[in-house]
ZAFIVEX-452142 format. One record per atom (N, C-alpha, C): residue number from 1; residue in three letters; atom name; x, y, z. Coordinates in steps of 0.1 Angstrom, whole numbers, plus 5000, padded with zeros to 4 digits. Layout:
BEGIN
- nr rest atom px py pz
- NUM ala CA X Y Z $
...
//
This chain:
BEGIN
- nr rest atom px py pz
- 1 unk N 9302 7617 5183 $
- 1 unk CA 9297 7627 5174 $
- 1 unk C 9282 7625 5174 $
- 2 unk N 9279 7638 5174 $
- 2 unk CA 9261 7638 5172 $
- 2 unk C 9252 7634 5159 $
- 3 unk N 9244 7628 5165 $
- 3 unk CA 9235 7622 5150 $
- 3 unk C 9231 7636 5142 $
- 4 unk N 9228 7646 5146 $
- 4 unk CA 9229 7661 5140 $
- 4 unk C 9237 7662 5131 $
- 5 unk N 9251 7663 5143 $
- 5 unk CA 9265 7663 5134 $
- 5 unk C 9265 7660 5119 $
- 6 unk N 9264 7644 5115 $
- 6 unk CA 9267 7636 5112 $
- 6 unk C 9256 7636 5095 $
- 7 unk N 9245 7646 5101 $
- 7 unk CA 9236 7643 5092 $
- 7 unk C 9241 7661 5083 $
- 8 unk N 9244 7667 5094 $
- 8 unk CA 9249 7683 5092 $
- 8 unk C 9261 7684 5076 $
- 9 unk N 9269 7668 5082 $
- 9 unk CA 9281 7665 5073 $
- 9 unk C 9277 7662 5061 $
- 10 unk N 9268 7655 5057 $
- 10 unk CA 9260 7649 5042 $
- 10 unk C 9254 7664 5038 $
- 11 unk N 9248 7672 5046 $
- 11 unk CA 9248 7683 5038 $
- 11 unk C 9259 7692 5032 $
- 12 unk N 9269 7689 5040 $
- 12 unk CA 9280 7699 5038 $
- 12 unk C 9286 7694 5026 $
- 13 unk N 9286 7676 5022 $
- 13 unk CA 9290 7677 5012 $
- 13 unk C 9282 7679 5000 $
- 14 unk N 9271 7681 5001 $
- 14 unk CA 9264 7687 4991 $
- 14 unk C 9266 7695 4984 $
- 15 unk N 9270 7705 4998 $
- 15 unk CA 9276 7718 4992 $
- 15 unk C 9287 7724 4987 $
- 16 unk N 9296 7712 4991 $
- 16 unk CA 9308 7714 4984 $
- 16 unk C 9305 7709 4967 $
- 17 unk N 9302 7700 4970 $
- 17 unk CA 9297 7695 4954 $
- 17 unk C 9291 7708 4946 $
- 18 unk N 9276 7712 4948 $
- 18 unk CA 9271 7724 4941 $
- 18 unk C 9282 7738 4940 $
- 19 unk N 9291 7739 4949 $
- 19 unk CA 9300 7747 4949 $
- 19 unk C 9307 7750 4941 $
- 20 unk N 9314 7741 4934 $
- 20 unk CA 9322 7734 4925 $
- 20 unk C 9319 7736 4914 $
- 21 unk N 9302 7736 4911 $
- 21 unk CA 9298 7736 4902 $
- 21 unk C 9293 7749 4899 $
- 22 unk N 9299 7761 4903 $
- 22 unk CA 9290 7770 4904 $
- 22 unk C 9279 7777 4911 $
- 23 unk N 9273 7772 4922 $
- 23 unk CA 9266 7775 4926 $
- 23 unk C 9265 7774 4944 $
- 24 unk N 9267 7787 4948 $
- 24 unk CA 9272 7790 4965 $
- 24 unk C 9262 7791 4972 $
- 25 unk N 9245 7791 4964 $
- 25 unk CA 9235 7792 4978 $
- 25 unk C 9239 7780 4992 $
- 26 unk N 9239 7769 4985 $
- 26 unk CA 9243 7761 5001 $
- 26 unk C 9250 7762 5009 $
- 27 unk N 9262 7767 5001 $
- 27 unk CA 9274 7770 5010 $
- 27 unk C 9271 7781 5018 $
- 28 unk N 9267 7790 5014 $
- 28 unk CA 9262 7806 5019 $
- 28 unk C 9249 7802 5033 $
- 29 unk N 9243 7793 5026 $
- 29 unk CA 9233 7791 5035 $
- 29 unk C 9241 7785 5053 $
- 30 unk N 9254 7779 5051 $
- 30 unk CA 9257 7769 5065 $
- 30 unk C 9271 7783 5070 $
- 31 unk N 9270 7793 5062 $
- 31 unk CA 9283 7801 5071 $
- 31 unk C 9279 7809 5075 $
- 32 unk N 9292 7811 5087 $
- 32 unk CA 9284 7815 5099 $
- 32 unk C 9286 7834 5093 $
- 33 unk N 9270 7838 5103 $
- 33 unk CA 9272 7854 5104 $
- 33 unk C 9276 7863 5105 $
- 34 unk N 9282 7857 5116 $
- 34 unk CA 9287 7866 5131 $
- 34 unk C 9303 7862 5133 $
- 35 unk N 9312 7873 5134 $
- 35 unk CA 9322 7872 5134 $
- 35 unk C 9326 7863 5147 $
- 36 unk N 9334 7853 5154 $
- 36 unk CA 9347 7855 5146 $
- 36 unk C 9345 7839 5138 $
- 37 unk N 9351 7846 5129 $
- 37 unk CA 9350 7834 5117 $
- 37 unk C 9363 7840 5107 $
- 38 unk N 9371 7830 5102 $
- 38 unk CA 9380 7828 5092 $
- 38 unk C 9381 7820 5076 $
- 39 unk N 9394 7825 5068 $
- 39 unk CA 9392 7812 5059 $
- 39 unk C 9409 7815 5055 $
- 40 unk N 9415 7804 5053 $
- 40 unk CA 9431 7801 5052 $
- 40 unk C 9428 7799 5036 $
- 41 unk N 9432 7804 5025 $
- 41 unk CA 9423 7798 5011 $
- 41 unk C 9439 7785 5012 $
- 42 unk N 9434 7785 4996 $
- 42 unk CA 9442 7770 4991 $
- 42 unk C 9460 7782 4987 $
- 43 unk N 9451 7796 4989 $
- 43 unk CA 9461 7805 4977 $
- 43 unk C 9471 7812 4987 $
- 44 unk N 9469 7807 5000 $
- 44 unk CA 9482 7810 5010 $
- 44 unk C 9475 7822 5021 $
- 45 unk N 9466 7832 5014 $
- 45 unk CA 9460 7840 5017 $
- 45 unk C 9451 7837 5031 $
- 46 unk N 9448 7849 5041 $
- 46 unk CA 9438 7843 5050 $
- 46 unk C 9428 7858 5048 $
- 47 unk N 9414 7855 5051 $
- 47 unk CA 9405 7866 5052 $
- 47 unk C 9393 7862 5065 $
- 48 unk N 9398 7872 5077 $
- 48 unk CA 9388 7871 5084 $
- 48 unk C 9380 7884 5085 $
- 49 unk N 9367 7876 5096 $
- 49 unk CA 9355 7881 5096 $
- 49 unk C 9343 7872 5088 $
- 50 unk N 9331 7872 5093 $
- 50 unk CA 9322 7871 5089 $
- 50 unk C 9317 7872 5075 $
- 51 unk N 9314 7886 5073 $
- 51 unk CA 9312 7895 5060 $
- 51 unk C 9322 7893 5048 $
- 52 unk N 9335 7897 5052 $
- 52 unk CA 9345 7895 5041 $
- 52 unk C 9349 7878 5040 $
- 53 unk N 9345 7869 5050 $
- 53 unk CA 9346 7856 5047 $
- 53 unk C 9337 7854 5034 $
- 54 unk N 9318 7856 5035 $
- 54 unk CA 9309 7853 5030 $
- 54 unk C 9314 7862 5013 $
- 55 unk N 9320 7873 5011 $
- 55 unk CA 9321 7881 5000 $
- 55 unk C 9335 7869 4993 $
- 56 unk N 9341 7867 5001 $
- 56 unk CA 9355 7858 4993 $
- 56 unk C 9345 7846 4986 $
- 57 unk N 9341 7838 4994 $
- 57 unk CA 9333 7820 4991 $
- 57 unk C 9325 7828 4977 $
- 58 unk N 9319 7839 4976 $
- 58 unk CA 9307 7839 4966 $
- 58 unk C 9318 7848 4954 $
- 59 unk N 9329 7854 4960 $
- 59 unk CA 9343 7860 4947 $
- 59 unk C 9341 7848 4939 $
- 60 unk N 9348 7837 4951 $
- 60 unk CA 9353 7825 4944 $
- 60 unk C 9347 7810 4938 $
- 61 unk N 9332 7815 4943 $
- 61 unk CA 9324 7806 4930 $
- 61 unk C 9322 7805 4919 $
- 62 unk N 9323 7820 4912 $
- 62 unk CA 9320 7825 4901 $
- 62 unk C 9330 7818 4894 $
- 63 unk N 9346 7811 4895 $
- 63 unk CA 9357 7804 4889 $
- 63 unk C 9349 7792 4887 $
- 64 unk N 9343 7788 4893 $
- 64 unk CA 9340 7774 4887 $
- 64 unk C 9325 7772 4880 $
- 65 unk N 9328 7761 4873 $
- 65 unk CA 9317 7763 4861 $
- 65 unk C 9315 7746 4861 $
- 66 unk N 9303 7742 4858 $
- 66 unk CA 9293 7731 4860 $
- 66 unk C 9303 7717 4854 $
- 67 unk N 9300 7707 4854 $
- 67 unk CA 9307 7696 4853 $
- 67 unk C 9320 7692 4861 $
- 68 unk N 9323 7701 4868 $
- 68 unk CA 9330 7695 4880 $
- 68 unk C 9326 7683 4892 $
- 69 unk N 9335 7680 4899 $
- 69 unk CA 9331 7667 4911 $
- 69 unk C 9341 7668 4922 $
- 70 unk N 9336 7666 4934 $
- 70 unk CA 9341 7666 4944 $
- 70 unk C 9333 7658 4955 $
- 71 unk N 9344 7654 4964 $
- 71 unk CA 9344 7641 4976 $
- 71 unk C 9354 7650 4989 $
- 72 unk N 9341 7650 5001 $
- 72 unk CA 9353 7651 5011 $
- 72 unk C 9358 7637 5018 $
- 73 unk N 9368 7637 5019 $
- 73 unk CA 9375 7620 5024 $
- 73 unk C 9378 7626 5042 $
- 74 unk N 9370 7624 5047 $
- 74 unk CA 9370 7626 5064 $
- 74 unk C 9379 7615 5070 $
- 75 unk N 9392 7624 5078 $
- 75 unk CA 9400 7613 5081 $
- 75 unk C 9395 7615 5098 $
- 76 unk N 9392 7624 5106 $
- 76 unk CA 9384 7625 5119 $
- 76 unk C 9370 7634 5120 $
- 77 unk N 9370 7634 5125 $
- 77 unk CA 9355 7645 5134 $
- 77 unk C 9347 7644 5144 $
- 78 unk N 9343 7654 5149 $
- 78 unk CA 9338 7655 5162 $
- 78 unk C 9332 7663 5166 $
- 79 unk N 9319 7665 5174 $
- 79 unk CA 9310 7675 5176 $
- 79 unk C 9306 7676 5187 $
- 80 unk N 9308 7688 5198 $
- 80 unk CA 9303 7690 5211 $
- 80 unk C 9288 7695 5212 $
- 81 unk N 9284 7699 5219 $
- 81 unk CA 9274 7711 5220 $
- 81 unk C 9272 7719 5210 $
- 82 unk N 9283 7729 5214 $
- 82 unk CA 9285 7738 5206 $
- 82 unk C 9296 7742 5195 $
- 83 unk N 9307 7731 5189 $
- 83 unk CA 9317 7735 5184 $
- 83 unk C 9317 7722 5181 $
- 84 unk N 9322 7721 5161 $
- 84 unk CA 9322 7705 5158 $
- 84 unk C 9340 7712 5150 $
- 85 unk N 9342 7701 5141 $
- 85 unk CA 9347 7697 5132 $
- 85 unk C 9354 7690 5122 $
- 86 unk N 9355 7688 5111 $
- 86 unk CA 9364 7675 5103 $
- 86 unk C 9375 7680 5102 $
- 87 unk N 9387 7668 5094 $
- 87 unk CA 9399 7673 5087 $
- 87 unk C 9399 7661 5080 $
- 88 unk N 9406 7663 5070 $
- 88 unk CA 9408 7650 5061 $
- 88 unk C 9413 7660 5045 $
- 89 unk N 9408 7654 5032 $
- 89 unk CA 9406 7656 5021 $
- 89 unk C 9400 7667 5015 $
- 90 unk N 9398 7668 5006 $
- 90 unk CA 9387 7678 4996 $
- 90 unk C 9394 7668 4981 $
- 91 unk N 9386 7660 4975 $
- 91 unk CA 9393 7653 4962 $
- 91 unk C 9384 7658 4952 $
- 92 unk N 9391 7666 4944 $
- 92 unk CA 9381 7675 4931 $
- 92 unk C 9387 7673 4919 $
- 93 unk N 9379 7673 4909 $
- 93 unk CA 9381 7678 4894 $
- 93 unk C 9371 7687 4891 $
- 94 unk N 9377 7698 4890 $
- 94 unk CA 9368 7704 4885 $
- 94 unk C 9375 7712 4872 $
- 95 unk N 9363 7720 4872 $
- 95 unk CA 9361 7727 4854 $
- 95 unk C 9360 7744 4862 $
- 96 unk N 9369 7748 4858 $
- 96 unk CA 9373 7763 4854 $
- 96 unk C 9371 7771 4847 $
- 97 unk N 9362 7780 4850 $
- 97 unk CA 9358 7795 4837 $
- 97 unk C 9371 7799 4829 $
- 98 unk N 9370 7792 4813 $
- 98 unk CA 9380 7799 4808 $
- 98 unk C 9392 7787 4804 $
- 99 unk N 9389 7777 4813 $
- 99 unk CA 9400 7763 4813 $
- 99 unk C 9394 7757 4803 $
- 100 unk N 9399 7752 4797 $
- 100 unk CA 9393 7743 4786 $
- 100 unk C 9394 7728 4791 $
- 101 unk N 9402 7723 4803 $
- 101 unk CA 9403 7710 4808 $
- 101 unk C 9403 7710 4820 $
- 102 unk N 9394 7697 4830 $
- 102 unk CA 9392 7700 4844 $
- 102 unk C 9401 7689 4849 $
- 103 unk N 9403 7700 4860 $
- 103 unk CA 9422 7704 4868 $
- 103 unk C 9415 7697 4882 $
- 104 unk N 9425 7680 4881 $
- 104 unk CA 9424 7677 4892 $
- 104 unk C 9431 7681 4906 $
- 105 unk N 9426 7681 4920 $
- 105 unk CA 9428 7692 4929 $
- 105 unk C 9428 7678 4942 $
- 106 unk N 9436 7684 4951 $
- 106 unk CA 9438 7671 4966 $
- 106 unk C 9438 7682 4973 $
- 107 unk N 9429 7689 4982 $
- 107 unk CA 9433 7694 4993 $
- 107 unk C 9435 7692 5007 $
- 108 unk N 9444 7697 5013 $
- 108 unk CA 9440 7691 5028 $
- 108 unk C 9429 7702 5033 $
- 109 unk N 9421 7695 5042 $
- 109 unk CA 9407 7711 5048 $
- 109 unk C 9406 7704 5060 $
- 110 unk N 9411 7716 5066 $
- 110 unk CA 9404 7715 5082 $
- 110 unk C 9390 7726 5085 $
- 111 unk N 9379 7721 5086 $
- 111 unk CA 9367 7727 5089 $
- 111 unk C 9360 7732 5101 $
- 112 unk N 9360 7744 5110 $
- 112 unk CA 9352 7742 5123 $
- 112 unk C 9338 7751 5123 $
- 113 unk N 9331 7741 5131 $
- 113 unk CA 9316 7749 5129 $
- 113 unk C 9311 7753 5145 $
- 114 unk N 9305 7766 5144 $
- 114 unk CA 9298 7766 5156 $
- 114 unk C 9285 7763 5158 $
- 115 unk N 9278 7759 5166 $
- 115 unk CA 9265 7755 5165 $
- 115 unk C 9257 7771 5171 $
- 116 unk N 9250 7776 5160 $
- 116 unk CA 9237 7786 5161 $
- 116 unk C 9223 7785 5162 $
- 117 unk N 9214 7789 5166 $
- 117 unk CA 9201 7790 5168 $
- 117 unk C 9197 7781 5155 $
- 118 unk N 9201 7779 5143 $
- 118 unk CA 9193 7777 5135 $
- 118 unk C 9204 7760 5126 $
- 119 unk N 9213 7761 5137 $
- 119 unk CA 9221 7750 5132 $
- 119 unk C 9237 7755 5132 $
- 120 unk N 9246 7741 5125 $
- 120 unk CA 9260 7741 5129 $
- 120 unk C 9260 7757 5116 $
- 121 unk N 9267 7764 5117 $
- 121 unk CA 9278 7774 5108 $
- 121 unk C 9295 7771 5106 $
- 122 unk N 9297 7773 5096 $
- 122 unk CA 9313 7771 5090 $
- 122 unk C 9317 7781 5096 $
- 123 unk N 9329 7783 5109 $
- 123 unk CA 9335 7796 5111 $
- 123 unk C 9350 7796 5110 $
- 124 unk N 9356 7781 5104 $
- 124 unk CA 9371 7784 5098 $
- 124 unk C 9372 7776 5091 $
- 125 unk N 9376 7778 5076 $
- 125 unk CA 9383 7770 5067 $
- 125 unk C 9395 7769 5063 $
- 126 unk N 9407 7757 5068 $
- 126 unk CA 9419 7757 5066 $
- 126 unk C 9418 7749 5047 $
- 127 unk N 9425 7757 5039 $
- 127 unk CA 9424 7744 5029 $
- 127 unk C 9438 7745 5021 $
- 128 unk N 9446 7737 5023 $
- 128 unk CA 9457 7736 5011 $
- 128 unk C 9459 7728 5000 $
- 129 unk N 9469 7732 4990 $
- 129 unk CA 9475 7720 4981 $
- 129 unk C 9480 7705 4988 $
- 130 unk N 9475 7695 4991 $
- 130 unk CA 9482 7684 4996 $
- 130 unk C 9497 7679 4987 $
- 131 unk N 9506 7677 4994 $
- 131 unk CA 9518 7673 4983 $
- 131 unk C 9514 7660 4976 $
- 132 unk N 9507 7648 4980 $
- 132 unk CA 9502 7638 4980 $
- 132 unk C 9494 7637 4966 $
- 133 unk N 9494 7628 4960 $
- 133 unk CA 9494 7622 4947 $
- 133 unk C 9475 7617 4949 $
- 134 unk N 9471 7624 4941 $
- 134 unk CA 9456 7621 4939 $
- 134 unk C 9454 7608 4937 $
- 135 unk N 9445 7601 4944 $
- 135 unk CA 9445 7584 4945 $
- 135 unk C 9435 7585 4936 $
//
């Protein structure tokens, strides 16, 4: 994996963190443009394209609301030239608009990024319910 990569990854989880908490400039800032790009949600649903990818992530920020926490737990990854990605975890608690209690969450996510003029971009997000018992 590339020292890029690797440094690419510490921001990514930044952005899942800020994410969580409400707030999608990061996330918006690392996805990609230009089609073709996807997203599998957690809700069974898939939405591709570019455009209608970027309009779902910024739908679905607005559900979460500040004092949440999240950890991605990377079980591989790997980065070519032009095409990286992880798979492992997503381990959250977060706080929901409207929830009065924050709803702990295990996902599985598989992540692939293409590398652009200006750096790696998110162009598919696999993410489910893991059956597996939050450690």
């Amino acid at each position: 994996m590339t020292d890029g990569f690797k440094s690419f990854m510490e921001n990514r989880k930044k952005a899942a963190l800020t994410y969580v908490n409400g707030d999608g400039r990061p996330l918006a800032g690392i996805l990609a443009s230009s089609s073709p790009a996807s997203f599998f949600s957690p809700m069974g649903d898939v939405v591709e394209g570019a455009p209608d990818g970027a309009q779902r992530y910024e739908k679905d920020r607005g559900a979460f609301a500040s004092g949440s926490a999240t950890e991605l737990e990377i079980l591989h990854s790997d980065a070519s030239d032009d095409i990286a990605y992880w798979a492992g975890y997503q381990i959250a608690t977060v706080c929901m608009q409207g929830k009065p209690e924050p709803i702990p969450m295990k996902l599985r996510v598989t992540e692939i990024f293409r590398r652009q003029n200006s750096g790696w971009k998110l162009i598919h997000r696999h993410a489910d319910m893991s059956q597996a018992k939050k450690d």
